[in-house]
VEXMAR-395345 format. One record per residue: x, y, z of N, C-alpha, C in turn. Coordinates in steps of 0.05 Angstrom, whole numbers, padded with zeros to 5 digits, always signed. Example, Ala and Ser with C-alpha at 12.3 -4.5 7.8 and 13.67 -1.06 7.14 Angstrom:
+00264-00114+00156+00246-00090+00156+00264-00066+00156
+00257-00045+00142+00273-00021+00143+00258+00001+00157
//
This chain:
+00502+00816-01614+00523+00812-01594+00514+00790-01575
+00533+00768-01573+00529+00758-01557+00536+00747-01521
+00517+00749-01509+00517+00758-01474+00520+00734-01460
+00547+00728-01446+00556+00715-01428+00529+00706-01405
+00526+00683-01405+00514+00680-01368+00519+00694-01352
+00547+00698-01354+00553+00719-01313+00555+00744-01324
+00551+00755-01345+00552+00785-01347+00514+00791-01356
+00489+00768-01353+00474+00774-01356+00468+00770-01330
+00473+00753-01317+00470+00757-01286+00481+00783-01265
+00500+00789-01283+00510+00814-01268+00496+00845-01273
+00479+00839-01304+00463+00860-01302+00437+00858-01287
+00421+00832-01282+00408+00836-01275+00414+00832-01240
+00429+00835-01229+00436+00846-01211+00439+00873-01200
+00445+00885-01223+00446+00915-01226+00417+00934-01230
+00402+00914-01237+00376+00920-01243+00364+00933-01213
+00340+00950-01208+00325+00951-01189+00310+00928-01181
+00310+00917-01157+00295+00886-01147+00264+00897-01162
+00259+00923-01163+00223+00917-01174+00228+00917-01198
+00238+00922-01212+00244+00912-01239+00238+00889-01247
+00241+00864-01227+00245+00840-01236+00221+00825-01228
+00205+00844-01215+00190+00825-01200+00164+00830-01215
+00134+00811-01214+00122+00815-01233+00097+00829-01226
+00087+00831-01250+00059+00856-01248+00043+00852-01220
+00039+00828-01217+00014+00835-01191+00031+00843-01168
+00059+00835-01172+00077+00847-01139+00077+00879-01135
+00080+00881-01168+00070+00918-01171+00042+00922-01156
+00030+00915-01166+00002+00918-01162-00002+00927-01131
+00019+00908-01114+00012+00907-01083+00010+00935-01066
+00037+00951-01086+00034+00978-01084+00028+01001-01089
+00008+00991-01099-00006+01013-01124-00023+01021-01105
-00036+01053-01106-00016+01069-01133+00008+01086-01109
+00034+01089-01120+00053+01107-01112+00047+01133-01122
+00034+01134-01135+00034+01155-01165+00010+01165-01169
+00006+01191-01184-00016+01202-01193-00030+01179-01215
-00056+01179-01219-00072+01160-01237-00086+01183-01249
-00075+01175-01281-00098+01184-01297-00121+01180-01318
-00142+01189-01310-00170+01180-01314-00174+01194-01338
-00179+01174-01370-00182+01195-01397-00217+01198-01406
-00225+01216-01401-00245+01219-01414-00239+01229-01448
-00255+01215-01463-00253+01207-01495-00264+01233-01504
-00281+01252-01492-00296+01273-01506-00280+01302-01500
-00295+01328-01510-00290+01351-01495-00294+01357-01459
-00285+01379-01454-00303+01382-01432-00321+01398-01427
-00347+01393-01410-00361+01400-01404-00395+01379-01416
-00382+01357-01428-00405+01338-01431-00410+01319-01405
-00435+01301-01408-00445+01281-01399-00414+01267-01387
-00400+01259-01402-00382+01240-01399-00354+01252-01383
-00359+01276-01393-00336+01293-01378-00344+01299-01341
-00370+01303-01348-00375+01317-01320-00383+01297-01288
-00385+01266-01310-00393+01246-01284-00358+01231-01283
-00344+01237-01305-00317+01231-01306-00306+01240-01277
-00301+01276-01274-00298+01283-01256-00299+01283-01231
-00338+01271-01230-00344+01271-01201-00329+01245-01192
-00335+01211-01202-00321+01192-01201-00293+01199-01197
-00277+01216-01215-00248+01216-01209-00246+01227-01180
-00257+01247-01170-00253+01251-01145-00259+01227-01121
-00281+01217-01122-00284+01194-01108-00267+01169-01104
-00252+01168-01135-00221+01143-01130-00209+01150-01117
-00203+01175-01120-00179+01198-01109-00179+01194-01077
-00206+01201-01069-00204+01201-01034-00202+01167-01037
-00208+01152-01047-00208+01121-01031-00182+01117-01035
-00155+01122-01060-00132+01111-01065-00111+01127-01048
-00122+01152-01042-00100+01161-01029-00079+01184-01045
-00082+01172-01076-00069+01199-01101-00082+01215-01117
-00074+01241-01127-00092+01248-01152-00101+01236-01172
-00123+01243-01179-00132+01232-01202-00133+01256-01222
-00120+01253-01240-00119+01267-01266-00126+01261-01283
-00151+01281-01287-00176+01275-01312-00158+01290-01337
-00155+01272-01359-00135+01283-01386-00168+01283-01405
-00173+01303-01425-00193+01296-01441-00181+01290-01472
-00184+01270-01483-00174+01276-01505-00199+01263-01520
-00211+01290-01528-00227+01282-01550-00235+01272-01577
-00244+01267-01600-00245+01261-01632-00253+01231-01635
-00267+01228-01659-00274+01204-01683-00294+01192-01656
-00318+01202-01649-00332+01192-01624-00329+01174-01602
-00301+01182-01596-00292+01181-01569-00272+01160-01571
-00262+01150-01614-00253+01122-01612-00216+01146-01604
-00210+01158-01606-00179+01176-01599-00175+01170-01573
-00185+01178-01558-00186+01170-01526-00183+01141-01517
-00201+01121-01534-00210+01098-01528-00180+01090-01540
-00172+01086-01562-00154+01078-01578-00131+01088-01558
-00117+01112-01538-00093+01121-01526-00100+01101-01495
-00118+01092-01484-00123+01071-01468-00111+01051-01474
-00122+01044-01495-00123+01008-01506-00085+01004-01503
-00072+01023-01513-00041+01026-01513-00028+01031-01494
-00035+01032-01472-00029+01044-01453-00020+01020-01433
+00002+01027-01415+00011+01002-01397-00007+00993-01380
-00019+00965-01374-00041+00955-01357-00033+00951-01326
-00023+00981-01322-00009+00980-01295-00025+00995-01274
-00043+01002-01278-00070+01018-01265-00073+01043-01254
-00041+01051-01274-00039+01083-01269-00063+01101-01296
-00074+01085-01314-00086+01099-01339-00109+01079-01333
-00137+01102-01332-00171+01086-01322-00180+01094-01351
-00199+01091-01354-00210+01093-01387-00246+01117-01367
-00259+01128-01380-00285+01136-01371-00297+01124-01407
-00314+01103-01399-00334+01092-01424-00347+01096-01427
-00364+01104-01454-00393+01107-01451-00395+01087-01478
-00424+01091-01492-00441+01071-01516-00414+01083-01541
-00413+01109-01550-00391+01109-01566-00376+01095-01562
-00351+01099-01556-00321+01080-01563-00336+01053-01560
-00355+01042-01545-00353+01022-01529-00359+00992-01547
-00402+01009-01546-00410+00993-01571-00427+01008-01597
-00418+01028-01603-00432+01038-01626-00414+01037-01656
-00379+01052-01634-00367+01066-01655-00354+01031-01683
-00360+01012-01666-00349+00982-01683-00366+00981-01702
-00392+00994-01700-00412+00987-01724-00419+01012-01739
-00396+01036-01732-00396+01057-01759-00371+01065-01765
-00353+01057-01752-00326+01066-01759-00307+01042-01770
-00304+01035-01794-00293+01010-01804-00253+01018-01800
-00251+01033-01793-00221+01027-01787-00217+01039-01754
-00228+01017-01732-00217+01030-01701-00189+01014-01696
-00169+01036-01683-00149+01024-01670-00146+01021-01647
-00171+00999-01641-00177+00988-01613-00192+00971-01611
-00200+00951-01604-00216+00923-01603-00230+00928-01576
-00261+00939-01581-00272+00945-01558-00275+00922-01540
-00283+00894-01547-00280+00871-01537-00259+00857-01529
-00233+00867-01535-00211+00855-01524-00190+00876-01506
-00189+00899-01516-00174+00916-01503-00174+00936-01482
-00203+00929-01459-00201+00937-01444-00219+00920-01428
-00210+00924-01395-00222+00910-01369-00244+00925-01361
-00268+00910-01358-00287+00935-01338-00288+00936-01316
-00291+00960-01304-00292+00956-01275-00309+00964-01262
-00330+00981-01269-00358+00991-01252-00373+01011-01274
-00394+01003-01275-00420+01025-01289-00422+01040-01271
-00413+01071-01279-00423+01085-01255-00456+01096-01250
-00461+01103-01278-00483+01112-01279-00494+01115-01318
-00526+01122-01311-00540+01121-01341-00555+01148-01344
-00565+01157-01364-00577+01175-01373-00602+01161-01398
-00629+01159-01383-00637+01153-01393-00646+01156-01432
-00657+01149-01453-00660+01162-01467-00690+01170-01475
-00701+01188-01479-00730+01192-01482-00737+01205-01513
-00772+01200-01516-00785+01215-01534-00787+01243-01530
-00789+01269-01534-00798+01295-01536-00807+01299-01558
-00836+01308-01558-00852+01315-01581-00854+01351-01580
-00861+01362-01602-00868+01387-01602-00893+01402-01595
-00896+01421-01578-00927+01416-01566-00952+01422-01590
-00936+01422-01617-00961+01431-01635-00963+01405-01640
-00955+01370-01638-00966+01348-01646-00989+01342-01623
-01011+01326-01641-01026+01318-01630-01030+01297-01603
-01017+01275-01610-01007+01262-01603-01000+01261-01571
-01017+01255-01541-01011+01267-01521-00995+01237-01508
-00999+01219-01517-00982+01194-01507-00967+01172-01526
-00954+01157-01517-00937+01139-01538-00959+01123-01556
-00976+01113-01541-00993+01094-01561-01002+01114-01589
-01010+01135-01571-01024+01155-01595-01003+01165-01616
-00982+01169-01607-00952+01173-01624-00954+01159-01645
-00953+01134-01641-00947+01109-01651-00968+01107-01671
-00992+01108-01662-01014+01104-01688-01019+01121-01702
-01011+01151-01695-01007+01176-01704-00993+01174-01732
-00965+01163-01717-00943+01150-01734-00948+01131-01757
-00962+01121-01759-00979+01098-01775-01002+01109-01804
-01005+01137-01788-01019+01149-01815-01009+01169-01829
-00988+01187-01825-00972+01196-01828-00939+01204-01814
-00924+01189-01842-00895+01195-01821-00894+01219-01800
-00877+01210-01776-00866+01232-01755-00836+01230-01757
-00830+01265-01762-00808+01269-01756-00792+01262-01733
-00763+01248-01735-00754+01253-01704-00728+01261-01708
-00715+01278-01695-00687+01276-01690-00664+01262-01671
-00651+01267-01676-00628+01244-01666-00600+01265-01661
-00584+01260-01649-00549+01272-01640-00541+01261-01672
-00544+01262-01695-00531+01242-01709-00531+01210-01721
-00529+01213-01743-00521+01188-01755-00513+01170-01747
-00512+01148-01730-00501+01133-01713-00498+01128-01686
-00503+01154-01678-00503+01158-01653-00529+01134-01634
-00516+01141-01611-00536+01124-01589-00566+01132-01585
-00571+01160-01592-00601+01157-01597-00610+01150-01620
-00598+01150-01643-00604+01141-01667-00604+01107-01663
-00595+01103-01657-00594+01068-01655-00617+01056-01633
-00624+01078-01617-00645+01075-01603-00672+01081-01624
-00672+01098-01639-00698+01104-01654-00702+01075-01671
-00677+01071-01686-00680+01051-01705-00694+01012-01693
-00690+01011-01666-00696+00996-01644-00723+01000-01639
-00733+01028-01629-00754+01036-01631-00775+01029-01657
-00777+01030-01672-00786+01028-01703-00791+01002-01703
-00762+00978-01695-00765+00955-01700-00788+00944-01674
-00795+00950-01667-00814+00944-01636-00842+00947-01636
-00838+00974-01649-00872+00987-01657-00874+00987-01686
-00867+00983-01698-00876+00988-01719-00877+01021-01733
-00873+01036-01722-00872+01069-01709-00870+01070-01745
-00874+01086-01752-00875+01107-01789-00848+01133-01780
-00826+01128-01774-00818+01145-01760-00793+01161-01789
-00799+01186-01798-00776+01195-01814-00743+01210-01790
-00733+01202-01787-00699+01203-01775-00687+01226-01795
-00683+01256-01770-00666+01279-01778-00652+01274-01761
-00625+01274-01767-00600+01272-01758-00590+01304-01748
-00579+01311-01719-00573+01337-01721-00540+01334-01707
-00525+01353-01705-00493+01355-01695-00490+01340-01669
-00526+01346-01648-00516+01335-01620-00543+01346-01609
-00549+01337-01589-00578+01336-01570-00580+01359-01568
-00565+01378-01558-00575+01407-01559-00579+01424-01578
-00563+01420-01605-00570+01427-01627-00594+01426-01638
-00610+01408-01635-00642+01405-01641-00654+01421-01635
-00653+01419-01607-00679+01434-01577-00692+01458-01597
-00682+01477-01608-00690+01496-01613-00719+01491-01647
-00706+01473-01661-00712+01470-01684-00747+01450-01674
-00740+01439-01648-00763+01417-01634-00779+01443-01629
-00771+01464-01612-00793+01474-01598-00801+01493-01620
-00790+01501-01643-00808+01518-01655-00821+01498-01682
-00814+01477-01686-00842+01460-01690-00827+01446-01716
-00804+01457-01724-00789+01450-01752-00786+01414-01750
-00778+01406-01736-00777+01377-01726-00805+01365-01705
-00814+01351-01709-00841+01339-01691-00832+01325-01661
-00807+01317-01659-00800+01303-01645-00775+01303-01642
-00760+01281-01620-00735+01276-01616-00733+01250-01600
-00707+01242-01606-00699+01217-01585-00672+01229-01576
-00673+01247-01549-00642+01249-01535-00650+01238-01501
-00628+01243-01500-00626+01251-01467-00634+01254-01446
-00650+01239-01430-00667+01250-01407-00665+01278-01398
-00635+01280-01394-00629+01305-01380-00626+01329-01390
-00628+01332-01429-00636+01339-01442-00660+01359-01446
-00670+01333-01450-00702+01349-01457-00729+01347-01425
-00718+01340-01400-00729+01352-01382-00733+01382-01368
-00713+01390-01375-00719+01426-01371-00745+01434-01386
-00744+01423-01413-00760+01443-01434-00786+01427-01429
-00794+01402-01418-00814+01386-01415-00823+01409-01378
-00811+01415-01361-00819+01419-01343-00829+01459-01352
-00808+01461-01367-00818+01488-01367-00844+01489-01388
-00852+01469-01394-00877+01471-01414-00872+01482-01446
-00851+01481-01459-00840+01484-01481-00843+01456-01499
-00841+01436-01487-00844+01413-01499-00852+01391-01491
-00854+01361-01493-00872+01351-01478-00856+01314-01480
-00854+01311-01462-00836+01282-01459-00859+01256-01463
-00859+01242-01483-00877+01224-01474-00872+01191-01464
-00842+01198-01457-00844+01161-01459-00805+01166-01448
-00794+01153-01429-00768+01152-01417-00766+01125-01417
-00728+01119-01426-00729+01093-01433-00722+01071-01403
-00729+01083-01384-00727+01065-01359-00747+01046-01353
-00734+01021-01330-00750+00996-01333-00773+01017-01311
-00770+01035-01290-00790+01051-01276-00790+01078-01287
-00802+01085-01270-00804+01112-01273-00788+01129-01260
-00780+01161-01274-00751+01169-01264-00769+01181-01232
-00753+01180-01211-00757+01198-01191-00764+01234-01197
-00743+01239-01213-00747+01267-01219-00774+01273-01224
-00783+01256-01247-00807+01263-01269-00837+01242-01262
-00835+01235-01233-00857+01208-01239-00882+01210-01257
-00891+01232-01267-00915+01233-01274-00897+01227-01309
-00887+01225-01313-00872+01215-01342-00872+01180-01344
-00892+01169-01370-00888+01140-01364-00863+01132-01384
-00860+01105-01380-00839+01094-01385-00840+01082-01417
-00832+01076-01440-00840+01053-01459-00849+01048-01442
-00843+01020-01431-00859+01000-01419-00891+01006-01414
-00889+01025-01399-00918+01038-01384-00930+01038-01416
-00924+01048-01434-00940+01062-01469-00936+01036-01487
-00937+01007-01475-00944+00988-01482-00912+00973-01496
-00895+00984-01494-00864+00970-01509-00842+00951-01497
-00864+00921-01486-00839+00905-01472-00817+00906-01473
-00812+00915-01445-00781+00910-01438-00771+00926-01451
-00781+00952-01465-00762+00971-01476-00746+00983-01458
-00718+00992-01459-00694+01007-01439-00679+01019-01463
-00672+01045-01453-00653+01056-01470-00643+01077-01460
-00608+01082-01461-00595+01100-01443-00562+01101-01456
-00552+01128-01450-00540+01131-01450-00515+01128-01424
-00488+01106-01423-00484+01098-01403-00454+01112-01396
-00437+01111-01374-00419+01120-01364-00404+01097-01348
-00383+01091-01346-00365+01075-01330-00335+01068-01333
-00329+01052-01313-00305+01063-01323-00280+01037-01324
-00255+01032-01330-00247+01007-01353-00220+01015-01345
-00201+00994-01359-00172+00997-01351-00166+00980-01378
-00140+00979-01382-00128+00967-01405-00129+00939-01398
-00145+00922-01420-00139+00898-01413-00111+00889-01395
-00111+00869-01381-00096+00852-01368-00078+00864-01352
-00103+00897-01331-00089+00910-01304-00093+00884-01296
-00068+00886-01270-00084+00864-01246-00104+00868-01227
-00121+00844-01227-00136+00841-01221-00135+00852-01188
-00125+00852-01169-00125+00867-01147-00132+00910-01144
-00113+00906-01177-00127+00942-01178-00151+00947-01188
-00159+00929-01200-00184+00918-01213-00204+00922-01194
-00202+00906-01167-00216+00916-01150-00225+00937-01132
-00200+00939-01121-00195+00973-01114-00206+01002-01127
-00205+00994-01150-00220+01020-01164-00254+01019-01167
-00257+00990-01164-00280+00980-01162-00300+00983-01138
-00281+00982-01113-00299+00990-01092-00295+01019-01084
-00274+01036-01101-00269+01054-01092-00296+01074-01107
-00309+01064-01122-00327+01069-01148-00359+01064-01124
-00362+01043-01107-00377+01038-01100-00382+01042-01081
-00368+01055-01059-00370+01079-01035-00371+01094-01043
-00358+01109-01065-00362+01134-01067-00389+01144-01084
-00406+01128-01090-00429+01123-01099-00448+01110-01088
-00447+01103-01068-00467+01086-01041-00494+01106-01042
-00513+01092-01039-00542+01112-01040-00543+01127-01018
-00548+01152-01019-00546+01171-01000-00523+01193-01002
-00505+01187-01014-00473+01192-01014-00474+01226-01028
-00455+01236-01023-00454+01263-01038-00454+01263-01069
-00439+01245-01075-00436+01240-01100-00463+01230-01119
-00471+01208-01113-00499+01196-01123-00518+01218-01125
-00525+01243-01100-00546+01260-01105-00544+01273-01126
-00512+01287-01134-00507+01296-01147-00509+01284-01174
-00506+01263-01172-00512+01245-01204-00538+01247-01206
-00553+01247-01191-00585+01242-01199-00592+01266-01193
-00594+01298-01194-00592+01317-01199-00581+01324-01222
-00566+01314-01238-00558+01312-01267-00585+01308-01287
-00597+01288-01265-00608+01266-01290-00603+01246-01298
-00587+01235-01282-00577+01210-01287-00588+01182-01268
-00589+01164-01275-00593+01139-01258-00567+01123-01250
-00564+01117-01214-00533+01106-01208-00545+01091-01216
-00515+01069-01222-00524+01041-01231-00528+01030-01204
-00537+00994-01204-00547+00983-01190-00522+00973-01173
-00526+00958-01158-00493+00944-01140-00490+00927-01162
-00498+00907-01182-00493+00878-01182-00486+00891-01220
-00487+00921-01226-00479+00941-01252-00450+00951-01237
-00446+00960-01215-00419+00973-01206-00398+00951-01199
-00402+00934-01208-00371+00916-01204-00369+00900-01243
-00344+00891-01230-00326+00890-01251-00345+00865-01276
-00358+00853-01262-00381+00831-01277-00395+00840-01292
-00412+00850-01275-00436+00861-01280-00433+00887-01294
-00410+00901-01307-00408+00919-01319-00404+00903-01347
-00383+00883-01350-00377+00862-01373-00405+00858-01381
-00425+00849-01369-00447+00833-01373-00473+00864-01392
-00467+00882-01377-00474+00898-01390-00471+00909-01416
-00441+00911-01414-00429+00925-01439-00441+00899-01466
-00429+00872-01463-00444+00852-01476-00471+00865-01491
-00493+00864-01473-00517+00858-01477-00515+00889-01496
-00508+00907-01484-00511+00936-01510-00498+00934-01536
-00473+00911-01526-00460+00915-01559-00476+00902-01577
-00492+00883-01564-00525+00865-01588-00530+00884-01598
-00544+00895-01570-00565+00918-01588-00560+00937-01602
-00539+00944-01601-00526+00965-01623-00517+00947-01651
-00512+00921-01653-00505+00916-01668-00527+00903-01683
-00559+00900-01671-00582+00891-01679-00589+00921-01695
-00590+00948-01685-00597+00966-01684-00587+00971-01719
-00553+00978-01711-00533+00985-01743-00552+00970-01773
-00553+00945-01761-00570+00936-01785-00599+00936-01791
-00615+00943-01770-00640+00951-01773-00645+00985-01792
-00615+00999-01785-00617+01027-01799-00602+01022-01824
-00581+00996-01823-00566+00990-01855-00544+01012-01853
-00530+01016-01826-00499+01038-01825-00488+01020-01827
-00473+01017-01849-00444+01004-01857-00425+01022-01846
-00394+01008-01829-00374+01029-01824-00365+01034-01847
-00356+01056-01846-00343+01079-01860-00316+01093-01845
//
C-alpha cells in the first residue's frame, strides 16, 4: 500500500512525541521503570549471589527496582544469548562471568551470541580467586615441591569440568611449569571436595572460596592462590607467584554488561552506581570479601577497564582451549 506524504505526516503526528525522539533523549530519563538484572546460572551460586548484592546497590543509586531474573543452561550461554536480544535501552543488565563471556566460544561451536560484539561492559565487580588444594595424604607441602613431585610421578587434579574456568586454568598451569599433571573432570567445585579429602583425587584447581573452609579447618591444604598478593583472609597462603610462577593470576570473575549499543549516558550511571556501592569500606565490599572474593580495582570497575579485561581473559582462555585441544562441540 501506498502512503501519501500528509497522511504519513498525520500519523506521525499522532504518534507519542517520545516515540520519535532518539535513544539517548530516552536515555535522559532513564530509568522510569523497573531494570532487570539476568543472572545466566541457578540460584544460589557465585554469580547469583554477588548478582544480588550489586543489584541492590544500582537499585539505591537509580532510584527503581532491580529485578534479578535467573535464567540458567548451556554454561550460562541461555542467559547470555536472552541479553544479547534484548532492547539496548538499559532496562535489561547482563551479570558476566568467564563462562558466557570467554570460555563458552572455545567449547560450544553453535552460541547464539557474539561474546565480542553483543554486549557493552560496564564494571568488574569482583573475582574469586582460583587455587591449588592438595589432599593431606600428598607429600608435597609447597608448589615447588608439587611441581617436582609432579615430574616423577603424575598428580591427580580435579577441575568443575571439561572446559570449565578451572580447567583452563590447570591446562595454563601445565603450560608454565611443566607440572606432570593427570585432569579429573567433576560436575562442579563442590562435587569434588569430598572425593579430595578422602584421598580418591590428590588435588584440585577450584575456587578460593571453595576450598578455604576445608584448608582452615585442616581437612586439606591450599598450596598456591592465583592472586598477584596475597589474599587478606589467608595471608599465610602464598601466591603462584610467591611458589616461583611469573605473573601467574587466575580467577574466577563477576561483572556486569548491557546489550551492545545502550547509551552511553546509562552506561555510566550504572557504572558509578557499581562504584559507590562498592567503595572500600562500604557494606557491600565487606560483604564481598567475606565471600572470598576480591573487589575489583577502580581503573577494573568502569566501563574500560572492564573491556580491557574481558580482552586479556578471552587470550587466555583461548591460549588455554588449545593447550587442552577442546574443540567446540
Amino acid at each position: 500500500m501506498t502512503v501519501s506524504r500528509r497522511t504519513f505526516i498525520a500519523t506521525l503526528g499522532a504518534l507519542p512525541a517520545a516515540a520519535l525522539l532518539p535513544r539517548e533523549v530516552f536515555a535522559a530519563g532513564w530509568p522510569d521503570r523497573p531494570v532487570h538484572l539476568i543472572v545466566p546460572f541457578a540460584p544460589g551460586g557465585n554469580a547469583d549471589i554477588v548478582g544480588r548484592l550489586v543489584g541492590d546497590q544500582i537499585s539505591k543509586a537509580i532510584g527503581q527496582p532491580v529485578v534479578v531474573e535467573n535464567r540458567g543452561g548451556a554454561g550460562g550461554g541461555i542467559g547470555a544469548a536472552f541479553v544479547a536480544r534484548s532492547a539496548p535501552d538499559g532496562y535489561t543488565l547482563f551479570v558476566g562471568s568467564n563462562g558466557p563471556l570467554t570460555v563458552n566460544p572455545f567449547v560450544q561451536a553453535h552460541l547464539e551470541y557474539d561474546p565480542t560484539k553483543d554486549f557493552a561492559p560496564i564494571a568488574l565487580t569482583s573475582y574469586v580467586p582460583h587455587a591449588i588444594i592438595v589432599t593431606n595424604s600428598l607429600a608435597a607441602k609447597s608448589l615447588p615441591e608439587f611441581i617436582a613431585q609432579s615430574k616423577k610421578q603424575a598428580i591427580t587434579m580435579a577441575s568443575s569440568g571439561v572446559g570449565s574456568a578451572t580447567h583452563m586454568t590447570i591446562e595454563r598451569f601445565k603450560a608454565a611449569t611443566g607440572a606432570n599433571i593427570t585432569h579429573v573432570p567433576y560436575r562442579s567445585g563442590g562435587a569434588l571436595m569430598p572425593d579430595l579429602m578422602g584421598g580418591s583425587v590428590q588435588s584440585a584447581m577450584t575456587e578460593f572460596s571453595t576450598a578455604l573452609p576445608l584448608h582452615k579447618g585442616g581437612k586439606a591444604r591450599i598450596i598456591a592462590v592465583g592472586l598477584a598478593q596475597r589474599s587478606k583472609l589467608a595471608p599465610d597462603i602464598p601466591t603462584f607467584i610467591d611458589g616461583g610462577v611469573k605473573g601467574f593470576t587466575a580467577e574466577s570473575y563477576i561483572g556486569i554488561l548491557a546489550p551492545a549499543k545502550t547509551p552511553a549516558d546509562v552506561i555510566a550511571k550504572v557504572e558509578k552506581a557499581v562504584q559507590d556501592g562498592l567503595k572500600p569500606g562500604s557494606p557491600a565490599a565487606e560483604r564481598l570479601a567475606q565471600l572470598g572474593a576480591e573487589v575489583a580495582t577502580p581503573e577494573q570497575m568502569t566501563a574500560k577497564g572492564f573491556a580491557a579485561f574481558i580482552a586479556t581473559d578471552y587470550e587466555n582462555m583461548k591460549q588455554a582451549a588449545k593447550l587442552a585441544d577442546i574443540k567446540p562441540q
